[in-house]
C-alpha positions as CSV (number, residue, x, y, z in Angstrom):
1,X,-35.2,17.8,-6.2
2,X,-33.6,14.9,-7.9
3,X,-32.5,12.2,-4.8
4,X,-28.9,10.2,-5.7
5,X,-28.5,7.2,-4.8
6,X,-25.3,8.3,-2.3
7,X,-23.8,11.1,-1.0
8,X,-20.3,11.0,-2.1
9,X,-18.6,8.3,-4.5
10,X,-15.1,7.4,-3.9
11,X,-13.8,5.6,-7.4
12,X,-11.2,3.5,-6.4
13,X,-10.3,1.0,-3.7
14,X,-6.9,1.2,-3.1
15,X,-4.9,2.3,0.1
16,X,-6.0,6.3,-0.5
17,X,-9.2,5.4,-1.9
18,X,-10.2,2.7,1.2
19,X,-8.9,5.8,3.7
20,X,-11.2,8.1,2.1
21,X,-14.1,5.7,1.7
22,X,-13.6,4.9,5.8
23,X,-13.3,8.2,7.2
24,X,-16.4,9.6,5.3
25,X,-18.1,6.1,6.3
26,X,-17.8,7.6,9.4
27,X,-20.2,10.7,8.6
28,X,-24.0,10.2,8.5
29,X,-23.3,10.7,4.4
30,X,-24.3,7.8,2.4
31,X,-20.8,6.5,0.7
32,X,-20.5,4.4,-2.0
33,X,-16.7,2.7,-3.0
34,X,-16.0,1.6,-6.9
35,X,-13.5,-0.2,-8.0
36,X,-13.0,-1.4,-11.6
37,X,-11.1,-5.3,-10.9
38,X,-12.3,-7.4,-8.5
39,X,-11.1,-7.3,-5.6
40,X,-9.9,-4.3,-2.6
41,X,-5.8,-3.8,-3.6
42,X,-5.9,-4.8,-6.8
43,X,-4.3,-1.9,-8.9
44,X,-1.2,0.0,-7.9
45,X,-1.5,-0.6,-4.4
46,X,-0.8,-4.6,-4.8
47,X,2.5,-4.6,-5.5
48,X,5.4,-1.9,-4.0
49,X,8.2,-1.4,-1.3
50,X,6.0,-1.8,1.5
51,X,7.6,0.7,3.8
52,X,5.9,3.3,6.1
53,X,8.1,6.4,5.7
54,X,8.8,9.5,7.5
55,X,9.2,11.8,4.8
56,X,12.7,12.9,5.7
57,X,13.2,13.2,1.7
58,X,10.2,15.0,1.1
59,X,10.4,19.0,-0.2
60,X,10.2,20.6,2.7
61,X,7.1,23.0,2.9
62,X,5.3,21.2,0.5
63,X,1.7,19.3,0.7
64,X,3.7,16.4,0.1
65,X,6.2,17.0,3.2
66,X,2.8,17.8,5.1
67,X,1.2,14.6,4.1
68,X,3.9,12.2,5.0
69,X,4.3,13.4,8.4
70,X,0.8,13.2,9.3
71,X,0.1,10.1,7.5
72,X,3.2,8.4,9.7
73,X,1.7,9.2,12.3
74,X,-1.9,8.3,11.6
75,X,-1.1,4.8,10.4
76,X,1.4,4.2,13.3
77,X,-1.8,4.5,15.5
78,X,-4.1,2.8,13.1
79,X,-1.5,-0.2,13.1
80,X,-1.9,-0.4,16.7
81,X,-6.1,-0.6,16.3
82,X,-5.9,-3.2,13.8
83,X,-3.3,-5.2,14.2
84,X,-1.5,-4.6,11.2
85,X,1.8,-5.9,10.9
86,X,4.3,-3.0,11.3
87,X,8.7,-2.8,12.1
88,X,9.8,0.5,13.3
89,X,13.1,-0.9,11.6
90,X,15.2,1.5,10.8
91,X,16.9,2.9,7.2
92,X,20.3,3.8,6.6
93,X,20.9,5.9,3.8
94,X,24.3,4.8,2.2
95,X,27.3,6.6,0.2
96,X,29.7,5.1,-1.9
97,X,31.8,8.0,-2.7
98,X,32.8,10.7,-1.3
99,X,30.3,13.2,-3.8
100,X,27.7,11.3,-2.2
101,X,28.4,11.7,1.2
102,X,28.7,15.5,0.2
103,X,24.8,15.5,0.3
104,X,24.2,13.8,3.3
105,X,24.2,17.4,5.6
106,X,21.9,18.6,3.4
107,X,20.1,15.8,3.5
108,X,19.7,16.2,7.0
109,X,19.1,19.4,7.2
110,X,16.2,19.0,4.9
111,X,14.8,16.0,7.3
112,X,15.1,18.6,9.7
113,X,12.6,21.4,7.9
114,X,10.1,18.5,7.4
115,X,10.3,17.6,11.4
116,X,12.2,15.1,11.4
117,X,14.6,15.2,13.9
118,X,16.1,11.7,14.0
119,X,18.6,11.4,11.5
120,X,22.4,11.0,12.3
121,X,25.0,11.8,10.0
122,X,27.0,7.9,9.9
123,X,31.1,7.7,9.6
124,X,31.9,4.9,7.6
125,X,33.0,2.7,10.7
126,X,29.3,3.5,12.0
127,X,27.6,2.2,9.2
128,X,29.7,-0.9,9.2
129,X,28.6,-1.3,13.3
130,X,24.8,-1.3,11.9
131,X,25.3,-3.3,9.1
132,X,28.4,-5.5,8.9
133,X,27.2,-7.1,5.6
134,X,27.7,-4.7,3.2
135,X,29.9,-4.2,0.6
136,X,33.1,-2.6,0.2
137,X,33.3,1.4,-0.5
138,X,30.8,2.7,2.1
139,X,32.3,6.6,3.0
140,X,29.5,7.7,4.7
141,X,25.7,7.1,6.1
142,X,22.6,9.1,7.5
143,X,20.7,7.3,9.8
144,X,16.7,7.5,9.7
145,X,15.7,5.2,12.8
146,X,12.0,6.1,11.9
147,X,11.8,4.5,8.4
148,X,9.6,1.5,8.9
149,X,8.3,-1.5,7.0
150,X,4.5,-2.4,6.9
151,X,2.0,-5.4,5.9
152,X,0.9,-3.3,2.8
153,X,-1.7,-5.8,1.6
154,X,-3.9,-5.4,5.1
155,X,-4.0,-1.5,5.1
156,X,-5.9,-0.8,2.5
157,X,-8.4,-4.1,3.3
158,X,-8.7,-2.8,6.8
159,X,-9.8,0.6,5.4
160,X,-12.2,-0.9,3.2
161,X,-13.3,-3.1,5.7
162,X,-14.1,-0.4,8.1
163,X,-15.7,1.2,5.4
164,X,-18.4,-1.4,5.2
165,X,-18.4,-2.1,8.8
166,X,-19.9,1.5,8.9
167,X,-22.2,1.0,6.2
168,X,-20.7,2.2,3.0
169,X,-21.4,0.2,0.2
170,X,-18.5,-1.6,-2.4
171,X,-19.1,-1.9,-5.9
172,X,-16.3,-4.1,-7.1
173,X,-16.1,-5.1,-10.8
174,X,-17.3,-1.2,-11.4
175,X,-15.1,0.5,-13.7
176,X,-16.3,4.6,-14.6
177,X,-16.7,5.0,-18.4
178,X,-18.6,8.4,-18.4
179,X,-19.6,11.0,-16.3
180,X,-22.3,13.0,-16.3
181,X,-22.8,16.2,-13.7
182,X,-26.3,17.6,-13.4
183,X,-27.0,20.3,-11.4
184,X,-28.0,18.4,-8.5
185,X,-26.9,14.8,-9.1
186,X,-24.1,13.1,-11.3
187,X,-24.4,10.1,-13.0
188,X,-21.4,7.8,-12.7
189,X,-22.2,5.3,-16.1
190,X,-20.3,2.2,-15.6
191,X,-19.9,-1.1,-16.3
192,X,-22.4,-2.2,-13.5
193,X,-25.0,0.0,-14.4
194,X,-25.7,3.6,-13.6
195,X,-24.6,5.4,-9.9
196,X,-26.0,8.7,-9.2
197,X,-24.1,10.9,-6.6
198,X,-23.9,14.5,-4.9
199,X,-19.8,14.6,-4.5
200,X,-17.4,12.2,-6.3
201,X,-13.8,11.8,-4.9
202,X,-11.2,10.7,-7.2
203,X,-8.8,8.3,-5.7
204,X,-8.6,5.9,-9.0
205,X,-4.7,5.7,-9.1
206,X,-3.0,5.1,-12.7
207,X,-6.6,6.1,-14.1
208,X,-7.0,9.2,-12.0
209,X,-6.3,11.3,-14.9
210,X,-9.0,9.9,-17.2
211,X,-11.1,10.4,-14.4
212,X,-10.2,14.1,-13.9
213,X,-10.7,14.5,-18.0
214,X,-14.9,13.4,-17.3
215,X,-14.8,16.9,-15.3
216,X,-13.1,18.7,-18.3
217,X,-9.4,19.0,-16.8
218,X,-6.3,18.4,-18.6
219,X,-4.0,19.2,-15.7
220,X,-2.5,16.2,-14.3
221,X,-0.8,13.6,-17.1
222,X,-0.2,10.4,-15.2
223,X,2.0,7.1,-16.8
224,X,3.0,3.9,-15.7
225,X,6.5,3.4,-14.0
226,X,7.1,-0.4,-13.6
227,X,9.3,-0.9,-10.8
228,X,10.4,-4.9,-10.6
229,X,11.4,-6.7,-7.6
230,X,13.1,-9.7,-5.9
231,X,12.2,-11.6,-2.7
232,X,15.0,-13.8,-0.5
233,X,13.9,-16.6,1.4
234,X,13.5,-16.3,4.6
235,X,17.2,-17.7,5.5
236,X,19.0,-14.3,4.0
237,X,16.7,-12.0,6.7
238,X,20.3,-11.6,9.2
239,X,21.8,-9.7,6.0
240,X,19.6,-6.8,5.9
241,X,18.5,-6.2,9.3
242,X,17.6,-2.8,8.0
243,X,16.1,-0.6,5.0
244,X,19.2,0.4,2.9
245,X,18.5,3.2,0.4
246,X,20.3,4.9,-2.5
247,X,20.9,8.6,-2.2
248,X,17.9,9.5,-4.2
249,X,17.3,11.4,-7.1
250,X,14.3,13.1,-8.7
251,X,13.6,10.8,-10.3
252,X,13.3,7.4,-7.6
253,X,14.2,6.5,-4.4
254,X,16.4,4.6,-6.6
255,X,16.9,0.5,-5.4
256,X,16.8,-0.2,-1.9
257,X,17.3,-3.8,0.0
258,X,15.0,-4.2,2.8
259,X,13.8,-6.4,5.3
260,X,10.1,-7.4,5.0
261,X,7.1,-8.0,7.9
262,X,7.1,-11.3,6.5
263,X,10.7,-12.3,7.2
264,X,11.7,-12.2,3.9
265,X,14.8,-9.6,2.3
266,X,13.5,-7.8,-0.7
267,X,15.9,-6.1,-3.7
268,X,14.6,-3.1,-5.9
269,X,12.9,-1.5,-7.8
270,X,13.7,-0.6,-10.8
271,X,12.1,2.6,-12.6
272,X,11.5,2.2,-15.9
273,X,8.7,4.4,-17.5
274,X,6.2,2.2,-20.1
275,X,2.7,2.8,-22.1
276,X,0.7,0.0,-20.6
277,X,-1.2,0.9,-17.9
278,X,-1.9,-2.9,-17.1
279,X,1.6,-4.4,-17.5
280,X,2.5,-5.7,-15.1
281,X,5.6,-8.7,-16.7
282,X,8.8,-9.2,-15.1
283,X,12.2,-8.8,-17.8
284,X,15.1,-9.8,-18.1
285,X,16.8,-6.7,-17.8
286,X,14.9,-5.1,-15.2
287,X,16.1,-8.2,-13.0
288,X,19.9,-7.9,-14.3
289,X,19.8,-4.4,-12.8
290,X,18.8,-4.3,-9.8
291,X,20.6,-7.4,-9.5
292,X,23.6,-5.3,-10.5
293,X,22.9,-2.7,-8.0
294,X,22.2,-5.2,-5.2
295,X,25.9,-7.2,-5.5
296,X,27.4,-3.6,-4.3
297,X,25.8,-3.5,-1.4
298,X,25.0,-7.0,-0.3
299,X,27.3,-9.4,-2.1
300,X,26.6,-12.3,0.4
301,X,23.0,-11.5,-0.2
302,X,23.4,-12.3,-4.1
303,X,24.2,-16.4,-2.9
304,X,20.9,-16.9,-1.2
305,X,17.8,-18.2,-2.9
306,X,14.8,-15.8,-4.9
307,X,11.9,-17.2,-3.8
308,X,9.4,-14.7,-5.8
309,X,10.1,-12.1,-8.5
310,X,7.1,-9.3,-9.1
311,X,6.3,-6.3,-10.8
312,X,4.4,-3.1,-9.4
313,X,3.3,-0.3,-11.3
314,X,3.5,3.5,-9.8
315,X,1.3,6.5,-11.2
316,X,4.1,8.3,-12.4
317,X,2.9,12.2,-13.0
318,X,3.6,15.7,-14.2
319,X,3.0,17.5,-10.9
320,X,5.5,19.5,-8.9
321,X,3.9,18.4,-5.8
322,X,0.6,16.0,-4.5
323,X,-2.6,16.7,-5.6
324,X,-5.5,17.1,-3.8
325,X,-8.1,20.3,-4.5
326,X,-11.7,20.1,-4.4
327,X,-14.1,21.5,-7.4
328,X,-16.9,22.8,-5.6
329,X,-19.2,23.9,-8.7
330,X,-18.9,20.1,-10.4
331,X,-19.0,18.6,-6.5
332,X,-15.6,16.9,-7.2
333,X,-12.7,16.1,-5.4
334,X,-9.3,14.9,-6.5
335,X,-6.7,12.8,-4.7
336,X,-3.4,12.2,-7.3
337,X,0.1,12.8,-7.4
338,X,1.6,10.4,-4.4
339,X,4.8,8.3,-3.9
340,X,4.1,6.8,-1.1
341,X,0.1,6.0,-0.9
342,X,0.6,3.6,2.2
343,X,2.0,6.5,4.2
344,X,-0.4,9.4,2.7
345,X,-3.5,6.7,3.0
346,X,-5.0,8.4,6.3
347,X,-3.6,12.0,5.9
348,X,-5.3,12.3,2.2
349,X,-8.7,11.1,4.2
350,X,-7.9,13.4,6.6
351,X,-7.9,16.6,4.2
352,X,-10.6,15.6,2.3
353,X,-12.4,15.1,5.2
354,X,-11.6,18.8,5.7
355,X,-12.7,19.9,1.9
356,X,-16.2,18.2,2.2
357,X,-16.3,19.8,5.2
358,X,-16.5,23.0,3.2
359,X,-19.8,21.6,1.1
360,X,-22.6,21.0,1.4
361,X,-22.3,17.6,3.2
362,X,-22.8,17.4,7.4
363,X,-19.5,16.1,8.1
364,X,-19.6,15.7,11.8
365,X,-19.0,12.1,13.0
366,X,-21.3,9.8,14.4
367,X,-21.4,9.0,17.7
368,X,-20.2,4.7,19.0
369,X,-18.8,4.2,14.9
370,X,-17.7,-0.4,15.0
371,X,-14.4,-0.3,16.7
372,X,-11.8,-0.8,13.8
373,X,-11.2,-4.0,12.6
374,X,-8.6,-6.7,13.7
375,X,-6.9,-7.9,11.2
376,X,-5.1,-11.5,10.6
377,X,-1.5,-11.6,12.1
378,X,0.6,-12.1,9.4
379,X,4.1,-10.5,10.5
380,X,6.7,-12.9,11.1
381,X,7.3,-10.9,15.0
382,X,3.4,-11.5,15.5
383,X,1.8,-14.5,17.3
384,X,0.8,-16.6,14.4
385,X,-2.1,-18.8,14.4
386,X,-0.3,-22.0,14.1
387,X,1.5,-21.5,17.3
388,X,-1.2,-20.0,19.2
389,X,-2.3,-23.0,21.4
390,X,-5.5,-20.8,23.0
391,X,-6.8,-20.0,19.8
392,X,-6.0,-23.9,18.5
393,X,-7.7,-24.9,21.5
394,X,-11.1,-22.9,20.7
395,X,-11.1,-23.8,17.0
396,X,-8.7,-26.9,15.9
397,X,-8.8,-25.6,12.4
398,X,-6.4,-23.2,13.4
399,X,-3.8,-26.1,14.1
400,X,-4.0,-27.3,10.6
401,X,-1.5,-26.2,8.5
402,X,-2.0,-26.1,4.7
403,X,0.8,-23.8,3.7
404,X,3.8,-25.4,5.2
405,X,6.4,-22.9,3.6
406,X,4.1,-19.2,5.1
407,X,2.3,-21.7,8.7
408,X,-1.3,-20.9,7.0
409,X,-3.2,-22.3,8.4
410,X,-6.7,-23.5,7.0
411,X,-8.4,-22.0,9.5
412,X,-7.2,-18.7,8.2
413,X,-8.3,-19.7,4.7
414,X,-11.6,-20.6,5.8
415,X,-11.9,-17.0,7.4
416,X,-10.5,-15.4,4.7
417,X,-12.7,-16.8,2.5
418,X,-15.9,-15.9,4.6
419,X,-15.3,-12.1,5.9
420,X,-17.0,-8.9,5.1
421,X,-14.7,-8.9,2.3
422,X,-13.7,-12.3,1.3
423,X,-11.0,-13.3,-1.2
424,X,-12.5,-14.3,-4.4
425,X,-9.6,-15.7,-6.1
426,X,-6.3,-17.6,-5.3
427,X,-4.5,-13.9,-5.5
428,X,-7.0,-12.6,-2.9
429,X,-5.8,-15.5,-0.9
430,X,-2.7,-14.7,-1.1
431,X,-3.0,-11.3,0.3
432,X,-5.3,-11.8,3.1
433,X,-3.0,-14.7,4.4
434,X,0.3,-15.0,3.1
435,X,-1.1,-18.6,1.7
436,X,1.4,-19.8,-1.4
437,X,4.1,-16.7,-1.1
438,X,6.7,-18.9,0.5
439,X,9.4,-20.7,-1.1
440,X,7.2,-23.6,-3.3
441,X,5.5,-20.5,-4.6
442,X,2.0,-22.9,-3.8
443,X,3.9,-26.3,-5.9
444,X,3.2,-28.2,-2.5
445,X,-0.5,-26.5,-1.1
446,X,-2.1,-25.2,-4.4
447,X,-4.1,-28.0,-5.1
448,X,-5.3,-27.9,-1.3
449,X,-5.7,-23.9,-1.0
450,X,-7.8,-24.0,-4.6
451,X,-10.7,-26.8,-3.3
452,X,-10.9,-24.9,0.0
453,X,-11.2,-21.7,-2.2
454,X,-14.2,-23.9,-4.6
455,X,-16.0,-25.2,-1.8
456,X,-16.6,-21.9,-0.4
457,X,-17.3,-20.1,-3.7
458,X,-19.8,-23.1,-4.2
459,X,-21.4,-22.4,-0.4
460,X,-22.1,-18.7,-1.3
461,X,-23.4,-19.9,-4.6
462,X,-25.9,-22.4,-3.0
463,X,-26.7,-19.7,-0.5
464,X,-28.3,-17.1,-3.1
């Protein structure tokens, strides 16, 4: 019998794929996570609306509706374990006429089919109470107190750090170019070099459907849908006190103004469907719409001061509804098809957990797995290290600042820099810590973060 080097594969390390890799971490199975950049979070799970939802828009009865509601629950918990910076905020979903507000019953009644039973139908007046600085026209609201906002850098680092931490292995830098399945064993061919496997899970994002064409499918068609972005200083956060959506429509969410963990008020996105998979650029005209769209709701918010602009891309798809089915006779499994991969994260993990569980592969977990780990507080409503006069006590590198605009301290850098995980680059940084997001966009503490970021990289060097 031919031996593989692991058990199961996961290819990709993004929020679903981290979730998978940690659950299965958990198993005695020997688990392997691939990821073609870099660096954990790197593709389509760097840049979105970083909200935790409840799925009161979902289609009710559908895997979809199923997976938001469990994954809402899931992270809630797992945001407790880790620390991860979460605001049971509070949406309002706003009308501006009066065919608008027509939906809103249905709306709710369709919140109601996917178990949520929260939402409160809004007179005009009432959505004026909750948010006195919007614009002029509102006829109506439905109120979603559930619909939260979440650190969405840390979730999928935690998972991935967990996943280590119970000995899985990360391959960054490892993108799949061919796939070979052998009756025992499959032969991952990639840019580092060979991986042979029993199972492979497919959690690669924008390139799950290349992927899923290695195993000789052509059922799932994704594409890029850039959706741009706009961050307010920190001074605008008393405008938008809570998530304000768009009656959606099949297509988006459509642009929503929210708060952020941070402390920051951020303004999009736009939807607009392009051919590069990688393109991430900011336009012109992506930025005069949303800004459009934003002066209706929040014209006071339209005088305060952008402090970063961004692009993220979403795997836009073909399906009617998420994918996740297992091939047992080519020992693959496919995750695809999500809008809302910070919510789904642990409920994907937890139904593939339950389709290995039909292999071949001893799923049971093992007994006293590392407690999950803690992650950095960086949620403007957390205790920061900069003002936390017990930890500055133990370790006066915590009392340093270097990023005057976030409060990051070097301390953090330093740790960042040095974990199971560690950032590799100045954008790595940036997510582990919050380090040069602030309003001088790093002008004032890039020099400073970059030689704490060289000396390490230079310690690690000497160290081989």
């Amino acid at each position: 019998m031919t031996e593989a080097q692991y058990d199961v594969v996961v290819i990709g390390a993004g929020a679903i794929g981290s979730a998978v890799a940690r659950d299965l971490a958990g198993t005695s199975n020997r688990v392997a996570l691939i990821e073609a950049r870099g660096d954990v979070c790197e593709g389509t799970s760097k840049a979105n609306t970083a909200l935790l939802c409840t799925g009161f828009d979902a289609k009710p009865n559908s895997l979809e509706s199923r997976l938001y509601s469990r994954g809402y629950e899931l992270m809630m918990k797992y945001c407790e374990e880790t620390g991860i910076a979460v605001d049971r905020c509070g949406g309002v979903l706003v009308a501006w006429d009066e065919e608008q507000a027509a939906t809103l019953p249905q709306l709710q009644a369709e919140a109601e089919l996917n178990g949520y039973m929260e939402s409160r139908i809004l007179s005009s007046s009432e959505v004026y109470a909750l948010l006195p600085e919007l614009g002029h026209g509102v006829t109506a609201g439905l109120e979603v107190p559930g619909e939260s906002i979440i650190d969405p850098w840390s979730v999928p680092l935690a998972c991935a750090t967990d996943a280590v931490s119970r000995g899985a292995d990360l391959h960054l830098n490892c993108r799949v170019e061919s796939i070979q399945v052998g009756a025992e064993v499959t032969t991952l061919s990639t840019s580092s070099g060979d991986i042979t496997t029993r199972w492979v899970v497919n959690s690669a994002g924008l390139g799950g459907d290349v992927i899923d064409r290695f195993y000789g499918y052509d059922r799932i068609h994704l594409f890029p849908r850039r959706g741009e972005l706009l961050v307010f200083d920190k001074l605008s956060a008393s405008i938008a006190p809570k998530i304000v959506l768009a009656v959606p429509s099949k297509v988006t969410k459509g642009v929503l103004i929210s708060p952020t963990v941070f402390g920051n008020v951020m303004l999009g996105p736009n939807a607009e469907i392009i051919e590069d998979r990688e393109d991430t650029s900011t336009t012109r005209d992506g930025f005069d719409f949303i800004l459009e769209k934003g002066r209706r709701v929040f014209p006071q918010l339209m005088e305060e001061e952008v402090t970063a602009a961004y692009a993220g891309l979403r795997a836009g798809h073909d399906q009617k509804d998420c994918l996740v089915e297992r091939d047992s006779a080519q020992r693959y499994v496919i995750t695809a098809a999500f809008r809302a991969g910070l919510t789904f994260a642990l409920s994907v993990a937890e139904l593939v957990h339950q389709l290995l569980g039909e292999s071949d592969l001893d799923m049971s977990y093992r007994p006293s797995l590392p407690a999950p780990v803690r992650v950095p507080p960086l949620g403007a409503k957390q205790l920061r290290p900069y003002e936390d006069d017990v930890l500055i006590a133990q370790d006066s590198a915590y009392g340093e600042v270097v990023c005057f605009c976030e409060r990051v301290t070097r301390g953090e850098i330093r740790d960042a820099c040095h974990s199971l995980i560690p950032a590799r680059d100045q954008g790595g940084l940036r997510r582990r810590t919050r380090v040069m997001n602030g309003r001088c966009q790093g002008f004032f503490c890039g020099a400073a973060v970059k030689a704490i970021l060289d000396e390490a990289l230079a310690s690690k060097d000497d160290a081989r």
